[in-house]
C-alpha positions as CSV (number, residue, x, y, z in Angstrom):
1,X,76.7,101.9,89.5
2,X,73.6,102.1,91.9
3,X,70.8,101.4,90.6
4,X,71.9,101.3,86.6
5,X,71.0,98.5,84.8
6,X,73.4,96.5,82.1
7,X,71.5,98.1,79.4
8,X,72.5,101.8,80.8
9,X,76.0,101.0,81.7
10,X,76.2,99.4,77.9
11,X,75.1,102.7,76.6
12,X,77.3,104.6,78.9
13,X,80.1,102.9,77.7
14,X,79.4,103.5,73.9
15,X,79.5,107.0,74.9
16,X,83.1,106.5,76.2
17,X,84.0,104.4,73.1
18,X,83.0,107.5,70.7
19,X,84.3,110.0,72.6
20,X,87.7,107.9,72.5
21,X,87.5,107.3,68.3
22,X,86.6,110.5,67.8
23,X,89.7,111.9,69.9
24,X,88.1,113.8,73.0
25,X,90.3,111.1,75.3
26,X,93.8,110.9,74.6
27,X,95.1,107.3,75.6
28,X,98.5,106.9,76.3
29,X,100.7,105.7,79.0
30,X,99.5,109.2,81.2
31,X,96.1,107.6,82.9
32,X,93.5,110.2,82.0
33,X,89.8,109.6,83.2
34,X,86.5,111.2,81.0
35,X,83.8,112.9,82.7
36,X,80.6,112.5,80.8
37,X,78.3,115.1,81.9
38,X,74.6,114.7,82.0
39,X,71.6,117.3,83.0
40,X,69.0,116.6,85.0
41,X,65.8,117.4,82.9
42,X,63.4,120.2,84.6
43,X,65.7,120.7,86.8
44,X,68.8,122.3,85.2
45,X,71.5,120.9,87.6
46,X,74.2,119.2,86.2
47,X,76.4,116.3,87.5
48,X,78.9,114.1,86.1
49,X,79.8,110.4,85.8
50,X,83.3,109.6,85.3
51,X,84.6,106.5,83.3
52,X,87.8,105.4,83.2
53,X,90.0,102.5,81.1
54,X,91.8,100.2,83.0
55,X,93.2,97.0,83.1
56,X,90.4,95.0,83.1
57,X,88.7,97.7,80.4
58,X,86.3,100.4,81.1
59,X,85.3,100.8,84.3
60,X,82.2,103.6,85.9
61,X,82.2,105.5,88.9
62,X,79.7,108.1,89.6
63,X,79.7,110.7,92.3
64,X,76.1,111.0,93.7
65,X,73.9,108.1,94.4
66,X,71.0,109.2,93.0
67,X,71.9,109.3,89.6
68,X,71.4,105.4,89.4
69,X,67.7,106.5,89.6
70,X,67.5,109.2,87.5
71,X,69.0,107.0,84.3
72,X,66.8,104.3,85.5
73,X,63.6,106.5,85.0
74,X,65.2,107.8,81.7
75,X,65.2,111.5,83.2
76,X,68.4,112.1,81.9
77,X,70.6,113.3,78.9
78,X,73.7,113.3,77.7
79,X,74.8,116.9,77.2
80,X,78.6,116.6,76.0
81,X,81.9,114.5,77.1
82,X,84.9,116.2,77.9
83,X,88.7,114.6,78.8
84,X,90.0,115.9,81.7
85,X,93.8,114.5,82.7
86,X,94.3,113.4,86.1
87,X,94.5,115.4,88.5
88,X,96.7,114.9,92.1
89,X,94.8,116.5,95.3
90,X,96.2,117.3,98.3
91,X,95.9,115.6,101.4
92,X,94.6,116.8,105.0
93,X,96.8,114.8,106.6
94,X,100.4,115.5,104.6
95,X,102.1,113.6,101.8
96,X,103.2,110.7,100.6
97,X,106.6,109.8,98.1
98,X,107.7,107.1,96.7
99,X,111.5,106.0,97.3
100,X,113.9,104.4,94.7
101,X,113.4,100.9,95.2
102,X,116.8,98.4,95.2
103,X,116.1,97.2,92.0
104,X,118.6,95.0,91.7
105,X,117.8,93.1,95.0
106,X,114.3,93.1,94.0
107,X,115.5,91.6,90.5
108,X,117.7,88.7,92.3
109,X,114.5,87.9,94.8
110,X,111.9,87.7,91.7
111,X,114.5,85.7,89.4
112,X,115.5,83.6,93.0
113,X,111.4,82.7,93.3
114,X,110.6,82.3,89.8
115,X,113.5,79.3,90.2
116,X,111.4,77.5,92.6
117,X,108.9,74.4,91.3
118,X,106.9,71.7,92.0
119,X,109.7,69.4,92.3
120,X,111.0,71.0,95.1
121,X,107.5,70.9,97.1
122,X,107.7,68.2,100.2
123,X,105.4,65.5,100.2
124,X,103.3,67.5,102.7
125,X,103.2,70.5,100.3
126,X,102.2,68.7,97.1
127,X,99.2,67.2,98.4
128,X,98.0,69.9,99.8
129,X,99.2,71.8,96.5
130,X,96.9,69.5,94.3
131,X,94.1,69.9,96.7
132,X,94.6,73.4,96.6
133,X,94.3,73.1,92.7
134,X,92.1,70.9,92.4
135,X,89.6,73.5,94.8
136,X,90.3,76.4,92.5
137,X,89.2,74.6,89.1
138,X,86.1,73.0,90.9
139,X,84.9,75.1,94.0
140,X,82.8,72.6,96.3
141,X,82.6,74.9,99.3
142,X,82.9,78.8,99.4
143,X,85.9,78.5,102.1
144,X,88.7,76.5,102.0
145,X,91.4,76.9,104.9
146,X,95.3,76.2,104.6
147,X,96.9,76.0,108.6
148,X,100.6,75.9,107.9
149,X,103.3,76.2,110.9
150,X,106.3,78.5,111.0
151,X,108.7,76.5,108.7
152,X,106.0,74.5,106.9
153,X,106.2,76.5,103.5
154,X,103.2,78.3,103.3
155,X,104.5,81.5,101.5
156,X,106.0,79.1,99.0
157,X,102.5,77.2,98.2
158,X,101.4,81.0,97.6
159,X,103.5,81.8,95.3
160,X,103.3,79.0,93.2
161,X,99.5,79.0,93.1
162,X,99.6,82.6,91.9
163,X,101.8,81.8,89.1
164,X,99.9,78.1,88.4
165,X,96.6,80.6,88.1
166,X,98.3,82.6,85.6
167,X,95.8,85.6,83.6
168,X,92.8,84.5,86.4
169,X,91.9,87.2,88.8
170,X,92.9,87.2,92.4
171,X,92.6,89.3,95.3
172,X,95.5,89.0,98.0
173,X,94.8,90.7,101.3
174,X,95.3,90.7,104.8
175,X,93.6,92.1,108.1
176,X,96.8,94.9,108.7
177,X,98.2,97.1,106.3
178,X,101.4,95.5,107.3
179,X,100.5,92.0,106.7
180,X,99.8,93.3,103.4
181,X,102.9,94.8,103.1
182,X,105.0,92.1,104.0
183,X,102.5,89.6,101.8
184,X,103.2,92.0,98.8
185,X,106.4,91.4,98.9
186,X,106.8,87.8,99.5
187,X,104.4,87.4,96.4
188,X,107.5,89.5,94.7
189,X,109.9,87.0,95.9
190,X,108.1,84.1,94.8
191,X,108.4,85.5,91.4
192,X,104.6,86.8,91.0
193,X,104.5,89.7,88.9
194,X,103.2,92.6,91.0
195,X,102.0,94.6,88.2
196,X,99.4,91.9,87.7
197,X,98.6,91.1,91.7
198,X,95.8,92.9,93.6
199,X,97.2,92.7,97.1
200,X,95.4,94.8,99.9
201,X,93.9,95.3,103.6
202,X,90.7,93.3,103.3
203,X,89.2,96.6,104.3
204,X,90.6,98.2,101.0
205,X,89.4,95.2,99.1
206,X,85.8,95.8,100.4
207,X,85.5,99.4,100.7
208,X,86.1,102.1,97.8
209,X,86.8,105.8,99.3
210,X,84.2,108.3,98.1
211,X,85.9,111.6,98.0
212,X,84.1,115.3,97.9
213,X,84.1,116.4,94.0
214,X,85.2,119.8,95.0
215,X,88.2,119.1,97.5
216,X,88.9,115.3,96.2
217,X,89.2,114.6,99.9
218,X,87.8,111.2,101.5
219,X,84.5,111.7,103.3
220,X,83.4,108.3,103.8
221,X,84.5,104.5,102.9
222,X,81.7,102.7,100.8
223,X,81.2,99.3,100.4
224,X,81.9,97.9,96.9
225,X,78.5,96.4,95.3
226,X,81.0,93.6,93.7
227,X,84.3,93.2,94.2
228,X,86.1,92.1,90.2
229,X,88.0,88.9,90.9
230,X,87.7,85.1,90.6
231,X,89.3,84.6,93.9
232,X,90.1,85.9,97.5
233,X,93.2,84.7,99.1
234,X,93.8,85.8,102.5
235,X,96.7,85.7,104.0
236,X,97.3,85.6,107.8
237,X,93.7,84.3,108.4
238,X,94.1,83.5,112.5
239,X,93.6,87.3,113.1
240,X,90.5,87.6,110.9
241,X,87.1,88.0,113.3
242,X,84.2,86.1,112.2
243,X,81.9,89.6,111.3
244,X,85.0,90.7,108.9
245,X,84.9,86.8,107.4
246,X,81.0,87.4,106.8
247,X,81.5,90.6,104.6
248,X,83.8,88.8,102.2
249,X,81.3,85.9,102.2
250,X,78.5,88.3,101.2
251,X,80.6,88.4,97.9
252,X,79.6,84.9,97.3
253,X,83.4,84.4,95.7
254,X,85.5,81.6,96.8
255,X,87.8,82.0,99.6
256,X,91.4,80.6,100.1
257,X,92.4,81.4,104.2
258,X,95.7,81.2,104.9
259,X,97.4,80.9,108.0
260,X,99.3,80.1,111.3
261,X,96.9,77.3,113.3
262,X,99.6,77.8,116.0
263,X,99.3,81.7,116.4
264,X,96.7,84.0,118.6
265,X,93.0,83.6,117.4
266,X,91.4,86.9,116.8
267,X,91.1,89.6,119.4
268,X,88.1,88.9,121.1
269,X,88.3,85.2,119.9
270,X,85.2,85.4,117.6
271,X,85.3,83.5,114.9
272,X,89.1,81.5,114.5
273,X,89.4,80.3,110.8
274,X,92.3,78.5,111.8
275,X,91.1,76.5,114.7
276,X,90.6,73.6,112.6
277,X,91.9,73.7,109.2
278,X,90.5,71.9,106.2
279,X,94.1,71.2,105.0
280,X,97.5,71.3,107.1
281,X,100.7,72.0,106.5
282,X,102.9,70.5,109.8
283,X,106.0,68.8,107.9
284,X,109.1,71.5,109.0
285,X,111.7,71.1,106.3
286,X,114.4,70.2,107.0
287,X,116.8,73.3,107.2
288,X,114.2,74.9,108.9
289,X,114.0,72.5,111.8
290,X,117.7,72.7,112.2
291,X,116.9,76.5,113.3
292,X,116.5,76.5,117.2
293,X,113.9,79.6,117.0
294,X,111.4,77.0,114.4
295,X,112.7,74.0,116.8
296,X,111.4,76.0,120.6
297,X,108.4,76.6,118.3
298,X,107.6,73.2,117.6
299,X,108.4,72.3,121.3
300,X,106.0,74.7,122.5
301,X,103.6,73.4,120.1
302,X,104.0,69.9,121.3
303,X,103.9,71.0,124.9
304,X,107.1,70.1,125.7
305,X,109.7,71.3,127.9
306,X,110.8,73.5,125.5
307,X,114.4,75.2,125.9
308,X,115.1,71.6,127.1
309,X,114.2,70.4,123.3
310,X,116.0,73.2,122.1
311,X,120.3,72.4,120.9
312,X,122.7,74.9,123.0
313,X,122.7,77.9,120.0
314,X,123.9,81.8,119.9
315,X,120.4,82.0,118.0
316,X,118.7,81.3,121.3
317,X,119.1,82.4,124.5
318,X,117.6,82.9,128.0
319,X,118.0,85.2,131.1
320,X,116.1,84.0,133.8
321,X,115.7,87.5,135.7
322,X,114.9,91.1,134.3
323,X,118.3,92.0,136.1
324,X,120.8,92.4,133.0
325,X,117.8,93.3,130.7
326,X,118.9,97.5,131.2
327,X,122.7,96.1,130.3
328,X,121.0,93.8,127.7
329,X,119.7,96.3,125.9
330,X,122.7,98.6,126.2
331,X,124.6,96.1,124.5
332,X,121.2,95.8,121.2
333,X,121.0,99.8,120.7
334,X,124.6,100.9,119.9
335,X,122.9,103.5,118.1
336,X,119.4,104.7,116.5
337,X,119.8,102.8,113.3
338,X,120.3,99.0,115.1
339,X,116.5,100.2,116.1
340,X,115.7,98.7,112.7
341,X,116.8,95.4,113.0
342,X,115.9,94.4,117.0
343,X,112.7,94.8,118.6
344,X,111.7,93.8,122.0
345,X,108.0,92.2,122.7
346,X,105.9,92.1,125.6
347,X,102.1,91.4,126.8
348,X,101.0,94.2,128.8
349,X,100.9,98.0,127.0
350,X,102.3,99.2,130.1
351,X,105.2,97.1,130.1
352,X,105.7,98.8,126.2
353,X,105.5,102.0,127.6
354,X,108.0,101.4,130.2
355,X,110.4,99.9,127.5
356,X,110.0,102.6,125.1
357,X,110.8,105.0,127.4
358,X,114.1,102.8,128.7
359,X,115.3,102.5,125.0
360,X,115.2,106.0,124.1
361,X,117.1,107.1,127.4
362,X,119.7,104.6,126.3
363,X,119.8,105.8,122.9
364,X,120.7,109.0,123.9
365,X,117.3,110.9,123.8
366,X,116.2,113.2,126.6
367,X,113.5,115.2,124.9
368,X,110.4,113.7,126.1
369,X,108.8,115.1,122.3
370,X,109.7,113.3,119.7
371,X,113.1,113.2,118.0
372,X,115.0,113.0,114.7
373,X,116.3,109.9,113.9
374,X,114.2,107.5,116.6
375,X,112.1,104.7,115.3
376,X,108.5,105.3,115.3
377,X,105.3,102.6,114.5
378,X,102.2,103.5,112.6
379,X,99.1,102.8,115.0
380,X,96.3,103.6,112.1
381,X,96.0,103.1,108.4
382,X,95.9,106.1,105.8
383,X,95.6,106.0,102.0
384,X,97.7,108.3,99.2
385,X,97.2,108.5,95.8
386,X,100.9,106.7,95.8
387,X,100.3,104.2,98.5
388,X,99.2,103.2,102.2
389,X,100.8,104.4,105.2
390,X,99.7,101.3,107.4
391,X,98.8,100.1,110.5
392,X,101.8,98.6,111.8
393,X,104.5,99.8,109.6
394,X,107.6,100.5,111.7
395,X,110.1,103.4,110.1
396,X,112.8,106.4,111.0
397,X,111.5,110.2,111.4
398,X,114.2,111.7,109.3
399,X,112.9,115.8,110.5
400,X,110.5,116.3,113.6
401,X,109.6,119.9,114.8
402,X,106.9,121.5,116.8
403,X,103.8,122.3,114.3
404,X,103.8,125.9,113.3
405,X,99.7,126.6,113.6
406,X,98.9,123.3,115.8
407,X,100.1,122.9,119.3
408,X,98.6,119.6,119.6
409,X,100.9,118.4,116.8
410,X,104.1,117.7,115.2
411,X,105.4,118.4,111.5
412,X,107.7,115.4,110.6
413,X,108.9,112.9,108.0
414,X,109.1,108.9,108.7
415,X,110.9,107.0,106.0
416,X,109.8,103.6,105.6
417,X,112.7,102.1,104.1
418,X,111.5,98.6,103.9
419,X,108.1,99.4,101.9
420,X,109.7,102.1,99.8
421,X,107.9,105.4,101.2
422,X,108.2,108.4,103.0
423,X,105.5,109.8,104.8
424,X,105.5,114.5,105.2
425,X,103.0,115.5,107.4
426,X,101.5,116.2,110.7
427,X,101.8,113.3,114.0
428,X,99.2,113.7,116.9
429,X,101.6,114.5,120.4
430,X,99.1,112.6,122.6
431,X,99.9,109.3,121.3
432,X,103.2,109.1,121.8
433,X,103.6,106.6,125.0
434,X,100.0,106.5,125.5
435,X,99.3,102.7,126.6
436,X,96.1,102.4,124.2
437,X,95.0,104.1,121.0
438,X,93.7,107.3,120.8
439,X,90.2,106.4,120.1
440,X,87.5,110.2,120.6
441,X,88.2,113.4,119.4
442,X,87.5,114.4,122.5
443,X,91.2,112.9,123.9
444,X,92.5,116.3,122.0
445,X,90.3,118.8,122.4
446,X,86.7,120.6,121.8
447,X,88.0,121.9,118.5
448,X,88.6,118.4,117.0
449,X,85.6,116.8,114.9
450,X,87.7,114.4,113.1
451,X,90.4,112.4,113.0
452,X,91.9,114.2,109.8
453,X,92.2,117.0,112.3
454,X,93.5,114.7,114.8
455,X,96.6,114.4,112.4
456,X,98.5,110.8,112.0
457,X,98.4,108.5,114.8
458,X,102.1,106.9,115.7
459,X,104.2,105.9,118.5
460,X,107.7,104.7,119.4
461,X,108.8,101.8,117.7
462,X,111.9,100.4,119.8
463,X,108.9,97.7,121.9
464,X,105.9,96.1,120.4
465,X,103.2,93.8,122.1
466,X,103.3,90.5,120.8
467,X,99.1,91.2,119.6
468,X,100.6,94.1,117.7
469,X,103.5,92.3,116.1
470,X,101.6,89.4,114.4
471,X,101.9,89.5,111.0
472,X,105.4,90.8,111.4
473,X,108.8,89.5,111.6
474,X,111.6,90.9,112.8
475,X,115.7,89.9,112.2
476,X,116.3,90.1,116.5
477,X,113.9,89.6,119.2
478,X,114.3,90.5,122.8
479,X,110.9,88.1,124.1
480,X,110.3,90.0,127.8
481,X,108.2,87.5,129.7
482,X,105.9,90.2,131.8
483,X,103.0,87.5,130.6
484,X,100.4,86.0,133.2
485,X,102.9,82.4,132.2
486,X,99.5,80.3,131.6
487,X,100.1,76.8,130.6
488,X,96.8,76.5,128.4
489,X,96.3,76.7,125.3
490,X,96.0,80.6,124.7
491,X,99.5,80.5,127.1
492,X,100.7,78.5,124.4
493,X,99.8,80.2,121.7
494,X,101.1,83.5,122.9
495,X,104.2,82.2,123.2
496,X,104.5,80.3,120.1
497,X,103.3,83.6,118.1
498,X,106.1,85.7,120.0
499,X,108.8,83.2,119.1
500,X,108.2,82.7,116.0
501,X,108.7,86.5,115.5
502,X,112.1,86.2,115.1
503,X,113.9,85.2,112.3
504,X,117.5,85.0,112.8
505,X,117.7,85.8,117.3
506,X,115.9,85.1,119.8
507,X,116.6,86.1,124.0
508,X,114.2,85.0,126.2
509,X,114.2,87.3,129.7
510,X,112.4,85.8,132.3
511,X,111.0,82.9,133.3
512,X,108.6,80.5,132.5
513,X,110.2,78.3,129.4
């Protein structure tokens, strides 16, 4: 609380202690927050601090900055507490659901994770396991950083380091809401109980919304003036810049980076945690090597000739010209559904424009609006009280129809199967096959002063850049070679980050391999 000392937020606390033995604040398993509301002596204004219980006890939030100052200077007094239940607010920009989840898969993936223990780390893994360990229990840098290939067990060293860490607290996160997503759930598979795991965007880690105390609505993100944890572990490090590295480091809390040293550096190339690791991960196991799509990766890496490293599989495969890639794709969209399991990456945005547009002729759709039952991607992040819609986040609009009151807009729900949700609101027209990012207002119109007006920003989901993909995996990947085919090491990389996409298919269309 700004400007509050320990003493203060002791005595604020007390308050919230006797209000809850003498039975103003009902606790139960229905969260319920208290307002304790205070009045500004001589002035006659009143404003309210709100403290709630949670996991960790009783946390304070307070809704105007300057109230820090005015209990610092001992200008104000408590007037009464009241319990208020929680309340849900709308949002500007729709809302979101939660769906059943497959409990029973999720059960078998826990229970298949939890089964999984030192004894069956490789060599490579249980040293840098120990170092890992040994790290945690005796800090002697701020930073440690874990490089791990595709196929090197990184996700597995994760897991087992939450559940070594047992009752201390960490902080997962990731640069994309998807990375997130897809961290979340590995966490879940390794048998971490999720209930227990703080797993985020770094930006959610280090920023808290402020909403307006009248509409509940957020009007700004402010930093955090101490984030609650023993430990930050980020996941998919390579795409973390070095200014977004320096705002966790403010936090002077150690920091696990975990990562690809094989994938794309940053965009912009400030700042790569992973360009030289302080531990390493580069022992394949075993059944993952067998796998031609790990085995081209590791021949890229090596910079060898690498289809010629690679066994003659169905899992990988090569056309040399962009001739068959029309009949190619005929073949990979029998119908709106296979969307989900197959995309198809590229370099340039205009290339993913052009292929967007190629896969929703073949798929039957001739509106040049959007459609029910095409595949869609999230282009920017947005938080519900239930969840986060995130950046990245590929899923199905299920209804689509012209916005009744907004011209500039759709009125549409997009089911994300894979993360559980299902997104009702409106979708911004001008982004759809736009080759960048709506980025001003001023793209929509005079009438447009933010980007809650601007309404969600997505676009179709059938082709990907490889940029845009990291962090991602996908069962099928079509890997169309439009890229400049530099032999260097950003060439390389590229390529090995595109390949390594895949997790089950891989065709290769055009030359340069």
């Amino acid at each position: 609380m700004t400007g509050t000392s320990e003493k203060q937020i002791a005595q604020l606390r007390a308050s919230f202690e006797a209000a809850v033995a003498a039975g103003l604040l009902r606790v139960g398993s229905e969260p319920q927050n208290l307002f304790l509301v205070w009045r500004y002596d001589g002035v006659g204004f009143r404003y309210c601090v709100k403290c709630y219980r949670g996991k960790k006890g009783f946390s304070i939030v307070e809704n105007d900055e300057a109230i820090g100052a005015w209990i610092a200077a001992g200008e104000l007094e408590r007037v009464r507490a009241e319990a208020k239940p929680r309340a849900s607010r709308s949002h500007p920009l729709g809302t979101l659901h939660l769906l059943a989840a497959p409990k029973a898969r999720e059960a078998e993936r826990a229970e298949r994770g939890r089964s999984i223990g030192l004894g069956d780390l490789s060599l490579d893994q249980e040293r840098a396991f120990s170092a890992l360990l040994r790290w945690v229990e005796r800090p002697h840098a701020r930073l440690l950083t874990l490089g791990g290939y595709a196929g090197t067990g990184k996700s597995t060293l994760l897991g087992l380091l939450a559940r070594e860490l047992g009752d201390r607290q960490v902080a997962f996160c990731a640069y994309t809401g998807r990375a997130a997503s897809v961290l979340r759930r590995k966490l879940g598979e390794a048998g971490v109980p999720l209930e227990n795991c703080t797993c985020t965007t770094i930006h959610g880690l280090l920023y808290e919304a402020v909403a307006d105390p009248e509409t509940g609505l957020v009007i700004e993100w402010r930093p955090r003036p101490r984030l609650d944890c023993d430990l930050i572990v980020v996941d998919e490090a390579s795409m973390v810049d070095r200014e977004l590295f320096e705002d966790l480091a403010k936090h002077e809390i150690p920091i696990l980076a975990v990562g690809d040293h094989g994938q794309l550096p940053p965009v912009g190339g400030d700042g790569d945690l992973m360009q030289r690791p302080d531990l390493r991960l580069e022992q394949v196991h075993r059944q993952a090597a067998e796998n031609p799509i790990i085995a081209l990766s590791m021949a890229i890496r090596g910079q060898r000739e690498a289809l010629a490293a690679v066994k003659s599989d169905s899992r990988v495969t090569r056309m040399e010209s962009w001739d068959g890639l029309e009949a190619l794709m005929r073949r990979e969209l029998r119908s709106p559904e296979s969307a989900d399991e197959i995309v198809f990456l590229c370099y340039y945005n205009q290339t993913r424009v052009r292929l967007n547009a190629l896969a929703r002729a073949l798929l039957g759709f001739t509106d040049p609006q959007l459609e029910a039952r095409e595949r869609v991607i999230c282009l920017r992040n947005a938080r519900f009280e239930v969840g986060l819609v995130a950046n990245g986040m590929r899923g199905a609009i299920e209804q689509v129809a012209q916005h009744p009151e907004r011209s500039d807009q759709l009125q549409a729900s997009v089911r994300f199967a894979e993360e559980g949700l299902r997104f009702e609101g409106r979708l911004a027209k001008a982004q759809f096959g736009r080759e960048t990012r709506l980025q001003e207002f001023a793209e929509i119109g005079d009438h447009v002063r933010s980007w809650d007006q601007v309404g969600m920003l997505f676009d179709w989901g059938y082709a990907l850049t490889v940029h845009k993909a990291q962090g991602s995996q996908f069962r099928r990947v079509v890997l169309c070679r439009d890229d400049p085919g530099r032999g260097d090491e950003k060439g390389r990389r590229w390529l090995y980050t595109a390949v390594t996409r895949a997790v089950d298919s891989l065709v290769i269309v055009g030359a340069g391999i």
